[in-house]
C-alpha positions, 0 to 999 in steps of 0.5 A: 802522277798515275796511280796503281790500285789493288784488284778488286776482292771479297774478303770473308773473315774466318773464325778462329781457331781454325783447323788445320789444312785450310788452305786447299792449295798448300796440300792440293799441290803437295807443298808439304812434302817440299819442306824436306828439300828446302823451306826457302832460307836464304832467299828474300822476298819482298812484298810491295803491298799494302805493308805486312802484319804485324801478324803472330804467324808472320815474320817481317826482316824489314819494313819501309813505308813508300805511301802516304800514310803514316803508318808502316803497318798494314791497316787494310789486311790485303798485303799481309794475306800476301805475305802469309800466303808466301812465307806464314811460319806457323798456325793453321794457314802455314806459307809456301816457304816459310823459311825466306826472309820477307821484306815488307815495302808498303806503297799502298794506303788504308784507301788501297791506292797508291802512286806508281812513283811509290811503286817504283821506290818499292822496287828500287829499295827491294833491289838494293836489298838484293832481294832475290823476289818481288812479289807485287799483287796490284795493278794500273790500266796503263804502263808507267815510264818510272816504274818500267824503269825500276823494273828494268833495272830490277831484272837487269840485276837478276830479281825475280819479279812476280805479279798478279794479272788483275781480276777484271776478266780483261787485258793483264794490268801493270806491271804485270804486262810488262815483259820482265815480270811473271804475270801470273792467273788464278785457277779454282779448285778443279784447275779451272781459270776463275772468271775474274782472272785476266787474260792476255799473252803476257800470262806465264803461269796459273795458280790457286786463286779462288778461296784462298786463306791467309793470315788478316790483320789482328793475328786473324784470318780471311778468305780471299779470292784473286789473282792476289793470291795466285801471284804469291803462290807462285813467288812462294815456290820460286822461292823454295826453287831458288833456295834449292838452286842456290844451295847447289851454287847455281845462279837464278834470274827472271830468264832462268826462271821463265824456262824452268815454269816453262818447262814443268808447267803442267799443260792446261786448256789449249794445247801449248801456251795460250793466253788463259794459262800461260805454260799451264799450271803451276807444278811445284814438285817438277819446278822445285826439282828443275836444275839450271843446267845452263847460264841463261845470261846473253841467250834470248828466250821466249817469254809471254809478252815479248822476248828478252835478252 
């Protein structure tokens, strides 16, 4: 059996109660004003994490335990800063789209270690949930048969799969490597890659990552920095964008998705798309404002890591 692992990370306990606006990146990237649009209802996003909450300022629709524990909650704090990070409904650290229903698949246990088979399950479930988001802050050196198959099948049935690239400064971990998912790197304040964040071909997109505050265990908060917490950011507006284009009756799926960043990601470091950045940085405004204005089914484009049909 392979196992899957959470990157590594700082956690740094804020004191409550905490101020309002201390999530630089909710205002820095001026998601506020794309609450007037659209919130994210009717759109489901489920975290396969270490489980969700519970968490006052966090709302969970379902909660299934694929690890070994015995315990659905989250007893290590990481995935319900994920989740806050996406979809918190009220409090100082409000989420990026605080109106999507969250799913919480809990694969990872209080070690932060789980198998990629409890992965797999994760994702299957969240499939036929038809769950139209996948948000996965995890990773594995190496590729797993089983959990590429999930995956697969996840994309083949239109879920959008968002992953965090890894920490380790190095190659893009698993599943984030693998071509159906948005591999996602962190960026500090200034816009600048982290030092921690992976890099690779396989990088769609950057996105806040470095001092990130969200909601922790015991209704608390904790600043985190991580390609964690760039992956949600993204899944977060992809979130609000998919509502948006639902509501307009267009269909969205891992293609339309991969050319709408590609085409409103704000160029960064080298010209074009380069293994630091991917399409550049994550531009909410122009991304939630993107119209499907084709069906992407049967036509190949480009994405980081290979290209798909």
């Amino acid at each position: 059996m392979s196992y899957v692992h959470l990157p590594p990370y700082r956690v740094t306990f804020s004191p409550t109660p905490l101020s309002e606006g201390v999530d630089w990146g909710l205002h820095a990237y001026g998601i506020p004003s794309l609450w007037k649009r659209t919130e994210g209802s009717g759109v489901t996003v489920a975290v396969v994490d270490t489980g969700v909450g519970p968490h006052y300022a966090v709302e969970v629709a379902d909660r299934r335990n694929f690890s070994s524990d015995s315990e659905s909650s989250d007893t290590v704090g990481h995935g319900t800063h994920v989740a806050g990070v996406i979809a918190a409904r009220k409090g100082p650290a409000k989420g990026i789209a605080p109106g999507c229903t969250l799913l919480s698949l809990k694969v990872l246990g209080h070690s932060g270690m789980g198998s990629n088979d409890a992965v797999a399950q994760a994702v299957s479930y969240a499939t036929e949930c038809k769950a139209d988001i996948i948000c996965m802050s995890l990773g594995s050196a190496r590729p797993d048969a089983k959990l590429h198959d999930a995956i697969r099948h996840a994309h083949a049935t239109g879920v959008v799969i968002v992953c965090a690239a890894g920490n380790d400064g190095g190659a893009v971990d698993y599943p984030a490597a693998f071509p159906e998912t948005i591999a996602v790197g962190a960026v500090d304040k200034a816009g600048n890659a982290c030092e921690f964040s992976s890099r690779g071909k396989e990088i769609a997109a950057a996105a806040p990552g470095q001092d990130i505050t969200s909601t922790w265990l015991a209704d608390g908060y904790a600043t985190i920095s991580g390609t964690s917490m760039a992956a949600p950011f993204v899944a977060g507006v992809l979130a609000l964008w998919t509502a948006d284009q639902k509501s307009a009756g267009k269909k969205v799926n891992h293609a339309a998705a991969c050319k709408a960043l590609a085409d409103t990601c704000r160029d960064h470091g080298p010209a074009g798309r380069d293994d630091v950045y991917g399409w550049g940085l994550l531009d909410p405004h122009k991304l939630v404002q993107y119209e499907v204005r084709a069906a992407v089914d049967g036509v190949t484009i480009f994405i980081p890591g290979g290209k798909i049909v």
